[in-house]
C-alpha positions in Angstrom: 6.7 -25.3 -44.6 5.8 -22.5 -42.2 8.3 -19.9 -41.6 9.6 -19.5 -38.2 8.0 -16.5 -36.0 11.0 -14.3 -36.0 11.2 -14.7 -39.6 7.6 -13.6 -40.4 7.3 -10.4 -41.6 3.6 -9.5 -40.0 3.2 -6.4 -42.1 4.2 -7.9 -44.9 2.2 -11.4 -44.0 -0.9 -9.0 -43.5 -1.4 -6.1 -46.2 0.6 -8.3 -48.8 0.4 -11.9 -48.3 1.6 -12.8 -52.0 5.0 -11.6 -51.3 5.5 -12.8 -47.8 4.1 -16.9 -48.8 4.4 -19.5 -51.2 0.9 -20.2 -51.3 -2.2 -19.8 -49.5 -2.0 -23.2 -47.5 1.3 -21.9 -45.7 -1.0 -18.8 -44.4 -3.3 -21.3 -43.0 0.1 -23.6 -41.4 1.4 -20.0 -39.9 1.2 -20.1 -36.4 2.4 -16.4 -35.9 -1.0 -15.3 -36.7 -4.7 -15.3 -35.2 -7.4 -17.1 -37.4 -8.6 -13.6 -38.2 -5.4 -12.4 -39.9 -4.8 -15.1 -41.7 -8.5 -14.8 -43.0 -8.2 -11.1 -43.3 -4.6 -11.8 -45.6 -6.4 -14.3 -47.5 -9.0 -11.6 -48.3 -6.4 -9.2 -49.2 -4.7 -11.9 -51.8 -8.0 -13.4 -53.1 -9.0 -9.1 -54.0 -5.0 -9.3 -55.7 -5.8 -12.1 -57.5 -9.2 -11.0 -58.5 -8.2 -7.6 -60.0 -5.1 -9.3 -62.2 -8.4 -12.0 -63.4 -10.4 -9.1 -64.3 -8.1 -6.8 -66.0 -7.4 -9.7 -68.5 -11.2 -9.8 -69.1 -10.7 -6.2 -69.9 -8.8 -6.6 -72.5 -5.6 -5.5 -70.7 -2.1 -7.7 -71.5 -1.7 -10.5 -68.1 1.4 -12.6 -70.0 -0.6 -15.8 -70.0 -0.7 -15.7 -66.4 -4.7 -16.3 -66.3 -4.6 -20.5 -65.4 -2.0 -19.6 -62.5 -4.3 -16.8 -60.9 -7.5 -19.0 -62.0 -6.7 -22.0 -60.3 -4.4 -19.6 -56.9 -7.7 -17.8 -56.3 -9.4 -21.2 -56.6 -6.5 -22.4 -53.8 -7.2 -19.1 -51.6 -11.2 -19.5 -51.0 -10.7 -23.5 -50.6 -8.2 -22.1 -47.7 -10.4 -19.5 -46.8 -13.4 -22.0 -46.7 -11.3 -24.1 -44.4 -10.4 -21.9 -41.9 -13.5 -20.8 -41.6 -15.1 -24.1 -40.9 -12.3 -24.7 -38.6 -12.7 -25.7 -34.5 -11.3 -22.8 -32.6 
């Protein structure tokens, strides 16, 4: 479920989307943003999710949380794909 606007934290919801929403899909639902931000937050969380994936590919200790950021950056571009493709 979508928070409420004057519970969105826009800052927050922009420049660190992982800790303001449950998942990706509730970026897409929230209706306190423009298209852009939420594509622009999605960005920010996909780059996140990307850097944790690739520091366990270098060898680096991720606590087994590879299949969780696997399939959440799989979940982010599907988003991303969709609200991209979206009618204004």
């Amino acid at each position: 479920m979508s928070k409420k606007l004057v519970d969105l934290n826009r800052e927050r919801a922009l420049y660190d989307p992982e800790s303001e929403f449950n998942s990706p899909c509730d970026i897409a639902k929230e209706v306190g943003l423009t298209r852009g931000e939420k594509l622009a937050a999605l960005q920010r969380w996909s780059y996140s999710v990307d850097r944790r994936l690739a520091s366990g590919y270098e060898g680096m200790p991720t606590n087994g949380t590879e299949p969780r950021d696997a399939e959440l950056f799989r979940n982010i571009e599907l988003t991303r794909e969709y609200l991209e493709h979206e009618s204004p």
